[in-house]
PASEBA-1860 file (N, C-alpha, C; in nm, 3 decimals):
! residues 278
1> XXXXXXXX> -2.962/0.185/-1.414/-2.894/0.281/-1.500/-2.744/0.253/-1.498 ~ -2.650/0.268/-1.595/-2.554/0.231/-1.632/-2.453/0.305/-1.574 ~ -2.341/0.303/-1.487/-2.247/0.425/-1.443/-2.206/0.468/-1.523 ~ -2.129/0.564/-1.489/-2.045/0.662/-1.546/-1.928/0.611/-1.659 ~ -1.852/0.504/-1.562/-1.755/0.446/-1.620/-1.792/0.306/-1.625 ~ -1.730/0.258/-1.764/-1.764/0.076/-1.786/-1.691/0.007/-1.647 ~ -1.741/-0.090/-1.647/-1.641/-0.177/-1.534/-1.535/-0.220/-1.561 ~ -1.486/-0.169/-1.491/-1.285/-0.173/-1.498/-1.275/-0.321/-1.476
9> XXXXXXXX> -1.140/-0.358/-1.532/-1.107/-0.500/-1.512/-1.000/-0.521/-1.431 ~ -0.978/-0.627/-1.347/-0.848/-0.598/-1.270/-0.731/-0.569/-1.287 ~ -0.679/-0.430/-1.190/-0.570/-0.326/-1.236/-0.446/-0.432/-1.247 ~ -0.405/-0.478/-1.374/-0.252/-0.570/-1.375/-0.209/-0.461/-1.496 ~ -0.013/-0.480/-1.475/0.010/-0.457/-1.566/0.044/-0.509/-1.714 ~ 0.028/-0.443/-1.824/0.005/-0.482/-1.938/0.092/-0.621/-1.935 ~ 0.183/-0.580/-1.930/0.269/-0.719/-1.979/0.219/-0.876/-1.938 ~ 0.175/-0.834/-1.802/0.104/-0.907/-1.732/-0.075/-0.993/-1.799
17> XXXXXXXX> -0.118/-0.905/-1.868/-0.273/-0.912/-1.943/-0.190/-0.949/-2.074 ~ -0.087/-0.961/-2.095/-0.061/-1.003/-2.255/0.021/-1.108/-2.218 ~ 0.066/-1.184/-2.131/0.102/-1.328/-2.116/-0.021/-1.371/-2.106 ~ -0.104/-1.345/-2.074/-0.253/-1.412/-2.034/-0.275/-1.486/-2.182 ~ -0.257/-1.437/-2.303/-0.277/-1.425/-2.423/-0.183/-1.564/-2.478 ~ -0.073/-1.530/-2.460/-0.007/-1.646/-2.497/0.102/-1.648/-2.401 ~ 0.197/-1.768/-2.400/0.294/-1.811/-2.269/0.463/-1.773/-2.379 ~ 0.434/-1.752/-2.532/0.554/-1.751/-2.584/0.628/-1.646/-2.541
25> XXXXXXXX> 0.774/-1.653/-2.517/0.872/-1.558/-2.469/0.870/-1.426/-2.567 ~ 0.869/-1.289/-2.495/0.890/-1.178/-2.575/1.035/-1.154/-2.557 ~ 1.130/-1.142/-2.749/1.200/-1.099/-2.762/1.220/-0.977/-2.819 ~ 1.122/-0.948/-2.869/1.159/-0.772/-2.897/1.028/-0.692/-2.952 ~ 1.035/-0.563/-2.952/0.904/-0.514/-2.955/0.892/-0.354/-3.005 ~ 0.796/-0.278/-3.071/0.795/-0.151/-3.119/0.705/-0.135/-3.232 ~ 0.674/-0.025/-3.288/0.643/0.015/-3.335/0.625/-0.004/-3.513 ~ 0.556/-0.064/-3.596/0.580/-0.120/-3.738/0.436/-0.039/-3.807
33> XXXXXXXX> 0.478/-0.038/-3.927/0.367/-0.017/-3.998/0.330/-0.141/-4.113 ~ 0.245/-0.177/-4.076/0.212/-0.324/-4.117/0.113/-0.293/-4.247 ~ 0.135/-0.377/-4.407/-0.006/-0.416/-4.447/0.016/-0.579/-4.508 ~ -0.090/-0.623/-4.468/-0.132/-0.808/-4.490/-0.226/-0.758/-4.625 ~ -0.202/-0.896/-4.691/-0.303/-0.902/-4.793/-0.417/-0.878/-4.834 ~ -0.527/-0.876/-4.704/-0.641/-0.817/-4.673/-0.662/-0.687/-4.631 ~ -0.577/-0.640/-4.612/-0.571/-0.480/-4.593/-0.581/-0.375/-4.695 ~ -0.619/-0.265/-4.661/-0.633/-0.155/-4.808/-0.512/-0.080/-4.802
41> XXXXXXXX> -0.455/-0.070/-4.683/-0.378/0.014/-4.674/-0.266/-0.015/-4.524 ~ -0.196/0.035/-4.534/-0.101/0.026/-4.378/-0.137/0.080/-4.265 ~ -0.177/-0.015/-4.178/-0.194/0.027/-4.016/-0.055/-0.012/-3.954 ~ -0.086/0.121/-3.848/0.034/0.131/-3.711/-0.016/0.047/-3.632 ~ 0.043/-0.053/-3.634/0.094/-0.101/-3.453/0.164/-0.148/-3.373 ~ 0.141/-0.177/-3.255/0.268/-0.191/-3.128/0.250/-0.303/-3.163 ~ 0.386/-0.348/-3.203/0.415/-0.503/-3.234/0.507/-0.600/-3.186 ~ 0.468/-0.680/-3.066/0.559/-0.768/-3.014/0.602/-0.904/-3.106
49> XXXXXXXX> 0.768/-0.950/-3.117/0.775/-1.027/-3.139/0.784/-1.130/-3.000 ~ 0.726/-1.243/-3.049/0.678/-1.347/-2.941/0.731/-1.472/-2.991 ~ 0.818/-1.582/-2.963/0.885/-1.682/-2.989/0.922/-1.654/-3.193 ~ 0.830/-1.730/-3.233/0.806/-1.685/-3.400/0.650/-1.665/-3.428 ~ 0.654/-1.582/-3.372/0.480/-1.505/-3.423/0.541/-1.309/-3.338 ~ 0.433/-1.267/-3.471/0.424/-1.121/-3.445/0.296/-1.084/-3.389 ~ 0.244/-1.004/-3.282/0.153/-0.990/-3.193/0.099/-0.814/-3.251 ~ 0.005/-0.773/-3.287/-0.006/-0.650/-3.340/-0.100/-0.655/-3.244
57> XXXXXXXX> -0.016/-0.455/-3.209/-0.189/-0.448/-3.094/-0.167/-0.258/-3.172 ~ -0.313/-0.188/-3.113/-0.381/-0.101/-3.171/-0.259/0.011/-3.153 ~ -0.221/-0.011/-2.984/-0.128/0.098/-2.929/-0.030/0.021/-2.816 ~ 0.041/0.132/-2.808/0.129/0.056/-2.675/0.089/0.007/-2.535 ~ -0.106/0.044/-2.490/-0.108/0.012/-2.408/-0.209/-0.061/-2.399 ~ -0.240/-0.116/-2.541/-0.344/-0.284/-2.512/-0.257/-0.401/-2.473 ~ -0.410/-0.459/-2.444/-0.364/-0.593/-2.348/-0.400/-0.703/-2.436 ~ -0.493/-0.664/-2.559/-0.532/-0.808/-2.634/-0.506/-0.733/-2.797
65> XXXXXXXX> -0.394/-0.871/-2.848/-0.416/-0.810/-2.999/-0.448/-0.825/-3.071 ~ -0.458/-0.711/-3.205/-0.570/-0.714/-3.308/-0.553/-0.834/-3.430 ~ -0.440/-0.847/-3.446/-0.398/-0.997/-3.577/-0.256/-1.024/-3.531 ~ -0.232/-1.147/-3.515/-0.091/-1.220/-3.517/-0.054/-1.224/-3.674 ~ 0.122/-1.282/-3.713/0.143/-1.359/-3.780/0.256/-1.419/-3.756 ~ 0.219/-1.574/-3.780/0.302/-1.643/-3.759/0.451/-1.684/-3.832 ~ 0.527/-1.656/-3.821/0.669/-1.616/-3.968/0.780/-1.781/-3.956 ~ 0.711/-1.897/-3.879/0.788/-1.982/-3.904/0.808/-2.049/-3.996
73> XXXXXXXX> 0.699/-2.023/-4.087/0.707/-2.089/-4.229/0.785/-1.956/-4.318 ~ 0.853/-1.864/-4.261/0.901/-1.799/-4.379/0.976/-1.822/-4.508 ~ 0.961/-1.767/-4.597/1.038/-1.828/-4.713/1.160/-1.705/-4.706 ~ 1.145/-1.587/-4.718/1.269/-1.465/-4.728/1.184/-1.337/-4.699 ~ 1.315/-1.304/-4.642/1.269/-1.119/-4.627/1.348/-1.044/-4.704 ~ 1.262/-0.971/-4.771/1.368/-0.878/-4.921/1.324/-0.774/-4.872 ~ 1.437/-0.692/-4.893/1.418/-0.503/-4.850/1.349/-0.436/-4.969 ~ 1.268/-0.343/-4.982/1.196/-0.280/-5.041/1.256/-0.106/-5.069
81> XXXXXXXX> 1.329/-0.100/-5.165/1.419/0.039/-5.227/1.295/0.160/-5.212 ~ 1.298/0.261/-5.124/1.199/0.328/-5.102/1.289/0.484/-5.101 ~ 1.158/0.549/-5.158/1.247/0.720/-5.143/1.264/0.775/-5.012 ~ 1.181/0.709/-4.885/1.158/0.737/-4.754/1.294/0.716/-4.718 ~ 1.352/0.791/-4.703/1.516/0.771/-4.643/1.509/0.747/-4.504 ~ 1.449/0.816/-4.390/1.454/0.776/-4.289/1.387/0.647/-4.227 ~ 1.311/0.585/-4.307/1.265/0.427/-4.216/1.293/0.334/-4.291 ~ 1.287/0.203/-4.278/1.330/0.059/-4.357/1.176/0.023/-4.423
89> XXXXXXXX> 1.210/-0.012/-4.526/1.080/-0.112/-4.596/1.075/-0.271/-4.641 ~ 1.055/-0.348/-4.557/1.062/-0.480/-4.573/0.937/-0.562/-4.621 ~ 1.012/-0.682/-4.697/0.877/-0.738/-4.736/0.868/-0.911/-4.687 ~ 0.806/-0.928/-4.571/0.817/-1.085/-4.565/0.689/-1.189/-4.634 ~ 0.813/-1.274/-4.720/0.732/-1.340/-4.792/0.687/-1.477/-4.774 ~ 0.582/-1.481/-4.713/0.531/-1.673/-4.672/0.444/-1.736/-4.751 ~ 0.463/-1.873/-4.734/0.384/-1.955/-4.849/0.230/-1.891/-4.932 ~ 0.113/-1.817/-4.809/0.018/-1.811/-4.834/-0.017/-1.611/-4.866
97> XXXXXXXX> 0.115/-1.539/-4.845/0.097/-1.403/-4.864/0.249/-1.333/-4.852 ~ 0.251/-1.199/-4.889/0.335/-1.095/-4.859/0.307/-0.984/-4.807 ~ 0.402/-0.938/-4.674/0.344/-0.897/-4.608/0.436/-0.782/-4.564 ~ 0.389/-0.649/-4.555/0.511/-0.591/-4.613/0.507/-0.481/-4.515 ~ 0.610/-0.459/-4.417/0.653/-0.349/-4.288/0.675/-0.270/-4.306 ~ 0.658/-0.169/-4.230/0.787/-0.025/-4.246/0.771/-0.013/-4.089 ~ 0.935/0.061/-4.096/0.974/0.054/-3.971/0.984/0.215/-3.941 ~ 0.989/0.276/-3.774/0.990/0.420/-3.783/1.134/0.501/-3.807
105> XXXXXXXX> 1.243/0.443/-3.851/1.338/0.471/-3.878/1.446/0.355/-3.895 ~ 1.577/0.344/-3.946/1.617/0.257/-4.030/1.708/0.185/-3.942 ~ 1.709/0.270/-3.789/1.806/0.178/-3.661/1.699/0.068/-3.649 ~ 1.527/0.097/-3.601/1.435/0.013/-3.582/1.449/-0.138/-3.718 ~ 1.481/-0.060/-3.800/1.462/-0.161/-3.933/1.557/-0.271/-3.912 ~ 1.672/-0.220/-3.901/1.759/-0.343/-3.858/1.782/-0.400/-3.743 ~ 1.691/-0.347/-3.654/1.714/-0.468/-3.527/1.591/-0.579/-3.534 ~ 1.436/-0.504/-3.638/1.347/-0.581/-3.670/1.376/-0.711/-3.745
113> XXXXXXXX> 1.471/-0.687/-3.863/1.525/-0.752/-3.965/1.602/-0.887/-3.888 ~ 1.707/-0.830/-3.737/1.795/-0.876/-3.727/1.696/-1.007/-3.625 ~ 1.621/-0.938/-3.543/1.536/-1.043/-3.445/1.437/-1.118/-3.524 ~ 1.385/-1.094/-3.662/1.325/-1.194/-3.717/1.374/-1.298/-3.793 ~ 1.479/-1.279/-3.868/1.608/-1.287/-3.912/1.680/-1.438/-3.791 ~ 1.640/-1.391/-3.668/1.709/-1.518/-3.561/1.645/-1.621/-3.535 ~ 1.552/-1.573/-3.488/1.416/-1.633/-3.462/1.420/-1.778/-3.601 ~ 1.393/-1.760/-3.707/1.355/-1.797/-3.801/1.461/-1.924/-3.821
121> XXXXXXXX> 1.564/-1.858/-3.863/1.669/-1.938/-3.901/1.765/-2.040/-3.828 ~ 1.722/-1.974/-3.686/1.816/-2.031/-3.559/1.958/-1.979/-3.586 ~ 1.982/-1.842/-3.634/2.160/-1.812/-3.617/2.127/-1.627/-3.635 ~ 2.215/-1.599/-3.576/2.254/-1.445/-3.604/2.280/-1.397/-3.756 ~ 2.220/-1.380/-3.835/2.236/-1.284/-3.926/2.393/-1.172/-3.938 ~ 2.442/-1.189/-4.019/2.541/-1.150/-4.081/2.543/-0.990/-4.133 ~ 2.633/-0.894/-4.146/2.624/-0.789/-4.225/2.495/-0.706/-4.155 ~ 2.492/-0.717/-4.028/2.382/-0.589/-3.983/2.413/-0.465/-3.948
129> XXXXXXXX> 2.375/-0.358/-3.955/2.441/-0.237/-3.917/2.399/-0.213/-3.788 ~ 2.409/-0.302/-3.672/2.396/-0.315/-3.494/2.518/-0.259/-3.486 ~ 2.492/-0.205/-3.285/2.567/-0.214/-3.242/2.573/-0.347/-3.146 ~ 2.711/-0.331/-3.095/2.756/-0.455/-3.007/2.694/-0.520/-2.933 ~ 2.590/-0.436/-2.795/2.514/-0.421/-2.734/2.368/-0.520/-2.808 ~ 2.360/-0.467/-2.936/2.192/-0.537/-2.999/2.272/-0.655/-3.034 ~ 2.398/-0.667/-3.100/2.379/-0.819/-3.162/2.433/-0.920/-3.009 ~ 2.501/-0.884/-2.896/2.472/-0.952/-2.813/2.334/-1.010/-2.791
137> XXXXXXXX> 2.263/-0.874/-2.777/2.061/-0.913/-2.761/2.029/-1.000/-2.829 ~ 2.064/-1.027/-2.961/2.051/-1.130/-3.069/2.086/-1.285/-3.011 ~ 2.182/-1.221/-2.970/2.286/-1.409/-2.973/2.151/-1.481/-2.849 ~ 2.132/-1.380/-2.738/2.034/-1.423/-2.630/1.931/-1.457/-2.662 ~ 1.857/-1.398/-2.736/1.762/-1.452/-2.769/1.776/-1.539/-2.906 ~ 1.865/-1.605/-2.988/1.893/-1.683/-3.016/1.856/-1.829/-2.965 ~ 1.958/-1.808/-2.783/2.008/-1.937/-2.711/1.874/-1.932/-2.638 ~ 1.775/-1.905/-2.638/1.654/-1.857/-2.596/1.544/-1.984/-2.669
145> XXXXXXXX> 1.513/-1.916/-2.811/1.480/-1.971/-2.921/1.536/-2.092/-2.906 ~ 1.642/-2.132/-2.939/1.675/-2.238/-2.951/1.618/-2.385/-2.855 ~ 1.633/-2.357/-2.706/1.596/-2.417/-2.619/1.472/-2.428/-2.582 ~ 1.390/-2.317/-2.641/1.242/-2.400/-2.648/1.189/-2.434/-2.798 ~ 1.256/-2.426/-2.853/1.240/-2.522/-2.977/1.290/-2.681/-2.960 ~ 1.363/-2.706/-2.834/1.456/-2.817/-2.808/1.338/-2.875/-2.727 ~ 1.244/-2.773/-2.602/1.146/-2.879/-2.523/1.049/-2.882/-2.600 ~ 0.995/-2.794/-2.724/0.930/-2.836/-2.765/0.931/-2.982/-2.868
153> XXXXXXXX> 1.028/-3.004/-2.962/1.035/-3.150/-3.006/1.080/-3.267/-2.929 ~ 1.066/-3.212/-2.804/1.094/-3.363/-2.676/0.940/-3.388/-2.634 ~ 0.850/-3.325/-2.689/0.721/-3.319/-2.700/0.684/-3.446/-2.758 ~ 0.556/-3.531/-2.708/0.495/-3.605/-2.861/0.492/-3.542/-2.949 ~ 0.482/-3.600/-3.031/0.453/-3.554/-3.188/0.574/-3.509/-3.258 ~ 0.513/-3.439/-3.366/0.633/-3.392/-3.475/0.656/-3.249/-3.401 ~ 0.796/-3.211/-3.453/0.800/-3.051/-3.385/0.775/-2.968/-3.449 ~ 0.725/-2.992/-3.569/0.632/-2.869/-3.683/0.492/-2.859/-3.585
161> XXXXXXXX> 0.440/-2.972/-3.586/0.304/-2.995/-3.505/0.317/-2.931/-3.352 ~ 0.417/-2.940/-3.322/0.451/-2.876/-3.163/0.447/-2.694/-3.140 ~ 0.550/-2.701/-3.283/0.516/-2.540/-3.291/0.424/-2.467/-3.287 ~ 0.353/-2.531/-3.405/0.228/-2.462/-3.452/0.122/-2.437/-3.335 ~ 0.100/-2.599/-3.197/0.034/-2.584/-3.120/0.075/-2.457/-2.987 ~ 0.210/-2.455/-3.035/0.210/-2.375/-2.944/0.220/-2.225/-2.936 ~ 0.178/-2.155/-3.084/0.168/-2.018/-3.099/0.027/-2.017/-3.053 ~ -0.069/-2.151/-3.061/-0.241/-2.096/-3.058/-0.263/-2.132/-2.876
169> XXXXXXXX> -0.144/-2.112/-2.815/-0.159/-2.157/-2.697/-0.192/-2.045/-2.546 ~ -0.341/-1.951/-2.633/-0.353/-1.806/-2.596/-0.438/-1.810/-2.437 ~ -0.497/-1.932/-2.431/-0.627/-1.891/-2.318/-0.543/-1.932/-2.177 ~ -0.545/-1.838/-2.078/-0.487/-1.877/-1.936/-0.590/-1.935/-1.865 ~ -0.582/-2.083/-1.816/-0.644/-2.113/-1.739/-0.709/-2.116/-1.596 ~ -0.622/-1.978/-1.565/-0.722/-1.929/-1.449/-0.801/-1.841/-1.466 ~ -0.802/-1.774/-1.576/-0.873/-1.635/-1.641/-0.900/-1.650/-1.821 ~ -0.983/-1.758/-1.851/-0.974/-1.748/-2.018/-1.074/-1.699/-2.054
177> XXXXXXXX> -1.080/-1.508/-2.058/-1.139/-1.460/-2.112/-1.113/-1.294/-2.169 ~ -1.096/-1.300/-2.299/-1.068/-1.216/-2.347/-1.078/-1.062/-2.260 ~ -0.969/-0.951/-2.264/-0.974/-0.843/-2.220/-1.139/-0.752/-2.262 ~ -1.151/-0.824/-2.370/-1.292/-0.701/-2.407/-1.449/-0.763/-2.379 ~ -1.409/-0.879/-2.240/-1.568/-0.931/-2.213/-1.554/-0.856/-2.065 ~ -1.706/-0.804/-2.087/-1.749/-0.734/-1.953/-1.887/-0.826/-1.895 ~ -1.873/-0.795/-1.787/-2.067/-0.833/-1.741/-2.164/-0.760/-1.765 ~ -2.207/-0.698/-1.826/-2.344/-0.625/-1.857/-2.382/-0.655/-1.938
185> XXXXXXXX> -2.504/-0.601/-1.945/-2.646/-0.649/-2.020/-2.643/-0.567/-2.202 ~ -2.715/-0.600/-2.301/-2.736/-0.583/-2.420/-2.735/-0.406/-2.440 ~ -2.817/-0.320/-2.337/-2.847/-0.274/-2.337/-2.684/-0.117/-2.294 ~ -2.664/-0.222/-2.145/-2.523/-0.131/-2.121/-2.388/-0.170/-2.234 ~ -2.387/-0.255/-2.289/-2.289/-0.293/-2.386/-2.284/-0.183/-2.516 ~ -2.443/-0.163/-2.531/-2.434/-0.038/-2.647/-2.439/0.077/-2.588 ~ -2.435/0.109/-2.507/-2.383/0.255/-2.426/-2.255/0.308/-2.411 ~ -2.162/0.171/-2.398/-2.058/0.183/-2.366/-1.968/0.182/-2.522
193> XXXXXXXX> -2.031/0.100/-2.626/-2.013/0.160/-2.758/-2.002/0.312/-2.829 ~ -2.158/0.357/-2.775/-2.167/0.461/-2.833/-2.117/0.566/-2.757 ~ -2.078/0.558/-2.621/-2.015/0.684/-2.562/-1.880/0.669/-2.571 ~ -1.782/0.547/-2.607/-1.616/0.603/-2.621/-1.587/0.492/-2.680 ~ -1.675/0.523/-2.858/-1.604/0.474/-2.961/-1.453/0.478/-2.994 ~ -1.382/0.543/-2.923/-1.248/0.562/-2.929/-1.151/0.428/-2.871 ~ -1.235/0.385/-2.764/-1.202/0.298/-2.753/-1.206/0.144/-2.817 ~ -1.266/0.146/-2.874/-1.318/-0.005/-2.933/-1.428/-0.015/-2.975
201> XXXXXXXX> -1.484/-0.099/-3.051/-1.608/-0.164/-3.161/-1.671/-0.253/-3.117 ~ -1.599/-0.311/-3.009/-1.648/-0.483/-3.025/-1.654/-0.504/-2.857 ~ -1.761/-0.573/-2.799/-1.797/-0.597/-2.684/-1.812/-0.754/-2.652 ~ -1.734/-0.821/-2.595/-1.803/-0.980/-2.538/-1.848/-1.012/-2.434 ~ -2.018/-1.045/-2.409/-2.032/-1.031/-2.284/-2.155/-1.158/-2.247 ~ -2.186/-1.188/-2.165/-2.258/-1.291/-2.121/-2.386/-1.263/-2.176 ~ -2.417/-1.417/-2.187/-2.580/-1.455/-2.348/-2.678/-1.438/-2.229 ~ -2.833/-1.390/-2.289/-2.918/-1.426/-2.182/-2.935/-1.531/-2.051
209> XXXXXXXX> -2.888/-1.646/-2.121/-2.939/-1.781/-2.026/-2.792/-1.803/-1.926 ~ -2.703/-1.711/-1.963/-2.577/-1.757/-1.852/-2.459/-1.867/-1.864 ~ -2.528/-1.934/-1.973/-2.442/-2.047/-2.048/-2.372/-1.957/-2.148 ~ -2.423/-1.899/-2.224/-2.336/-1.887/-2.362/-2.306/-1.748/-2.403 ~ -2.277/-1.691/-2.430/-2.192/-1.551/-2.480/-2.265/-1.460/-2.609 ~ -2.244/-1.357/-2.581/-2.286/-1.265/-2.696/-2.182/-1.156/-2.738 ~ -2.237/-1.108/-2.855/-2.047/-1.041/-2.900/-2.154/-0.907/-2.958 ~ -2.144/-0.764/-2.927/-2.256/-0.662/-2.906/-2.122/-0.575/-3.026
217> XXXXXXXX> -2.126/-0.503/-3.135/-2.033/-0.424/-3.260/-2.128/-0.326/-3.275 ~ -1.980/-0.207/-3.307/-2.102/-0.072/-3.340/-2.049/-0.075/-3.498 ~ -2.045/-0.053/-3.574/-2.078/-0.054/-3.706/-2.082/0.102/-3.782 ~ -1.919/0.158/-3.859/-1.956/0.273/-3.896/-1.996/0.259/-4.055 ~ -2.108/0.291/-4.105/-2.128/0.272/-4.243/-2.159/0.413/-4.245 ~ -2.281/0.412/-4.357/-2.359/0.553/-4.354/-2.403/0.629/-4.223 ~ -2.456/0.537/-4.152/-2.455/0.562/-4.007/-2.461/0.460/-3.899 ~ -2.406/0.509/-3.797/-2.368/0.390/-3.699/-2.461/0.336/-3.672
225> XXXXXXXX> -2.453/0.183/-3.659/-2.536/0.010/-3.672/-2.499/0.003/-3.524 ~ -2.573/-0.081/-3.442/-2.522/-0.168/-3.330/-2.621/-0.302/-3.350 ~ -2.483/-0.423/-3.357/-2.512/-0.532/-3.421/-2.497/-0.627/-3.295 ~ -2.558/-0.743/-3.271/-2.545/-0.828/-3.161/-2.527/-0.970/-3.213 ~ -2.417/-1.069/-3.173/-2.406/-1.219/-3.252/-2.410/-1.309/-3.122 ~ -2.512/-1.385/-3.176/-2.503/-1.520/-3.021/-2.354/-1.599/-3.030 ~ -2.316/-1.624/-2.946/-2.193/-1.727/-2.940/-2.222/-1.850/-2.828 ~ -2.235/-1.939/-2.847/-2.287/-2.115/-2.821/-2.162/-2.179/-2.780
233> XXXXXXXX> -2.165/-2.189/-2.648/-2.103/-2.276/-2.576/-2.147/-2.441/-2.596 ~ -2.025/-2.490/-2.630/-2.087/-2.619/-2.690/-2.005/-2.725/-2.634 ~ -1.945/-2.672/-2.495/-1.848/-2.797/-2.424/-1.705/-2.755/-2.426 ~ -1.632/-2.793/-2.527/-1.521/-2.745/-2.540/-1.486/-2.672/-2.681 ~ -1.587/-2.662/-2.743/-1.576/-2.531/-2.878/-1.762/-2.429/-2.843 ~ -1.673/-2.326/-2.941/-1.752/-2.211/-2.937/-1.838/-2.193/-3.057 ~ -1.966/-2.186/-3.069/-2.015/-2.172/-3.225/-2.076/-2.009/-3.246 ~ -2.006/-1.958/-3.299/-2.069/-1.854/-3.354/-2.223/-1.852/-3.424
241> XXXXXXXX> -2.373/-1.797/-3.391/-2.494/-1.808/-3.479/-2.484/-1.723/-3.630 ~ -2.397/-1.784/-3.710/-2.439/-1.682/-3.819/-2.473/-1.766/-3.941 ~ -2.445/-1.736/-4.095/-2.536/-1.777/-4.183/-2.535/-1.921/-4.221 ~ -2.399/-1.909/-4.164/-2.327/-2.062/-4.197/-2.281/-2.013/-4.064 ~ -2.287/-2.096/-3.960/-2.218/-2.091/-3.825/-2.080/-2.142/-3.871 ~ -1.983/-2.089/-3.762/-1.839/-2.095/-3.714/-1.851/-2.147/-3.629 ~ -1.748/-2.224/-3.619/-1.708/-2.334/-3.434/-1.566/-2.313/-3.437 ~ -1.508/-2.226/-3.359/-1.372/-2.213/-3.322/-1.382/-2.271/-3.132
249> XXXXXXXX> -1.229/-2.303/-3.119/-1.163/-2.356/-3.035/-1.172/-2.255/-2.892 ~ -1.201/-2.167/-2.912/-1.157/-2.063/-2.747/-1.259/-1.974/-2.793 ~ -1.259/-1.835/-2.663/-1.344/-1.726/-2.733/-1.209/-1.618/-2.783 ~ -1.091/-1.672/-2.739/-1.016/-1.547/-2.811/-1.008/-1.563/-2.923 ~ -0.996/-1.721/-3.005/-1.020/-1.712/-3.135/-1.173/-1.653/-3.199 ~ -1.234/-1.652/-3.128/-1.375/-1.559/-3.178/-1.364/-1.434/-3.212 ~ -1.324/-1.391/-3.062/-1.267/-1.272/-3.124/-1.201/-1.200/-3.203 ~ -1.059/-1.329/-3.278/-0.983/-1.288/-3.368/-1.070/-1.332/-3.459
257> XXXXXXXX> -1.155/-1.429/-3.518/-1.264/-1.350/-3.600/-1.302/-1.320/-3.684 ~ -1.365/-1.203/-3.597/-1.432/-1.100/-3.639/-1.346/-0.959/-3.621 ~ -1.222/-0.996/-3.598/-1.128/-0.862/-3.601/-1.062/-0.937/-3.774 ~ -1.042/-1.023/-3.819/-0.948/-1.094/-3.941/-1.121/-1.070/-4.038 ~ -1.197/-1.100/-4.026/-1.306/-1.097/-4.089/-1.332/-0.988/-4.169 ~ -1.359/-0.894/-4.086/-1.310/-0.740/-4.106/-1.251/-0.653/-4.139 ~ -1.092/-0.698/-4.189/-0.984/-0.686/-4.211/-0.938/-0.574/-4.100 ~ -0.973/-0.588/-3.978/-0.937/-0.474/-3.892/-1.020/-0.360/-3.814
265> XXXXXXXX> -1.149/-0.382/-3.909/-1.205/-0.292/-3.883/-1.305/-0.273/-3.688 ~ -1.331/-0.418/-3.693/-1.361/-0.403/-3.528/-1.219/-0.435/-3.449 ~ -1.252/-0.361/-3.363/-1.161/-0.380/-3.250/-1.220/-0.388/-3.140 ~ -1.164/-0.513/-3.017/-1.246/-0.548/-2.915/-1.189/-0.384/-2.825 ~ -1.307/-0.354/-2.747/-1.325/-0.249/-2.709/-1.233/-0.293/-2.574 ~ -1.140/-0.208/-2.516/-1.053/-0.239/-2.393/-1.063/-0.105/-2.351 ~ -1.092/-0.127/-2.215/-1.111/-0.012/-2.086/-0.962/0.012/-2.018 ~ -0.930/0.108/-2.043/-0.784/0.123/-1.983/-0.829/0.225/-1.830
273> XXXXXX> -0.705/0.212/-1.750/-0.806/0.307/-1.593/-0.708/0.454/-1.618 ~ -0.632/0.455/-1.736/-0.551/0.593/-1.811/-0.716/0.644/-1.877 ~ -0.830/0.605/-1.912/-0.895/0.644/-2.005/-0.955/0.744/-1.910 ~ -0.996/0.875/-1.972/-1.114/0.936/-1.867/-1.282/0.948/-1.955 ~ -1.350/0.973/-1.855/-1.504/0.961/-1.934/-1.582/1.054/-1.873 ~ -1.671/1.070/-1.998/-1.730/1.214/-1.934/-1.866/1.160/-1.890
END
């Protein structure tokens, strides 16, 4: 019989479970209201910027997040004239979409503007309404940016190619496994679904035979589904069993997914030891 509470994962702190994720430096972080092209509408979330990628997580106290985007290919960020007087409305525009923020008030807007704005271009941005204090923060993480953009093209290869490898550079090799895989069986995976849906949708947890992985979703339609997908360890890629199988690189890209698949709608289920259960 299944306890009370799912099995906790080891007590680290967050910051700590979200380097696990990726090794890029966090320069700034808060609160955005995000919608991507695939979206119906604008979701909130806690959004770290991370070298040049944005890290969206559900709330301030997940450890794995729900969609990145990567803004080094940006083309421009144009402000968006809105009747909302108190927050900023920005729209960043990249080769393959527009993608368009709001911030929770219009101090947040311009330090968002100003740290993506650095990141991007390699220089401090001009004409911001900072104080002294933030555009110092700027210049630092500037000289920050800069210098691992410098070890990264002392890298083989090209340093477009360097970059790119190194935003997908999520799995820690002493621990590469996503925050939302537990050890239990088919059976406790949908228990733990259906008793604190609040927490999460999406379960990754070990396949019958011990080799390969299973990914256990509760499903709100007309009425709640619980859906189970084999995932195939295949050496050094992962194959998803579906109509046309998927072979991604890690299981955190699995997981991202079927969270991008979805446009959001699963979320890997994370056990916080703040949660209580009845």
């Amino acid at each position: 019989m299944m306890a009370k509470k799912p099995p906790k994962p080891a007590p680290r702190r967050i910051f700590q479970e979200r380097l696990k994720m990726t090794a890029l430096p966090l320069y700034f972080e808060g609160f955005l209201l995000v919608k991507r092209s695939e979206y119906h509408e604008y979701k909130h979330y806690w959004t770290e910027l991370r070298g040049t990628t944005l890290f969206f997580y559900t709330d301030k106290k997940s450890t794995i997040y729900v969609d990145k985007l990567d803004i080094l290919d940006l083309i421009r960020l144009t402000e968006q004239n809105s009747a909302e007087k108190t927050c900023a409305n920005f729209t960043l525009v990249l080769p393959k979409e527009e993608v368009c923020l709001k911030t929770e008030n219009t101090e947040s807007g311009e330090e968002w503007r100003g740290f993506i704005l650095t990141v991007k271009e390699l220089s401090v941005p001009q004409h911001l309404s900072l104080l002294p204090g933030q555009v110092i923060r700027l210049h630092e993480v500037l000289e920050k940016e800069k210098k691992r953009r410098s070890e990264i093209e002392q890298l083989p290869g090209t340093s477009v190619e360097k970059q790119k490898e190194s935003i997908e550079e999520h799995v820690d090799a002493l621990n590469p496994m996503p925050a939302c895989f537990y050890i239990v069986s088919r059976k406790e995976a949908t228990e733990m679904l259906e008793k604190n849906p609040s927490l999460g949708n999406m379960i990754l947890r070990p396949g019958s035979d011990s080799r390969n992985y299973s990914i256990t979703i509760r499903q709100e339609t007309h009425m709640p589904r619980i859906k189970h997908y084999k995932v195939v360890s295949t050496g050094e890629n992962y194959t998803i069993e579906l109509e046309k199988p998927v072979t991604l690189p890690s299981l955190f890209n699995v997981i991202d997914y079927f969270v991008k698949e979805t446009g959001g709608n699963l979320r890997p289920f994370i056990y916080s030891t703040d949660n209580n259960f009845g």
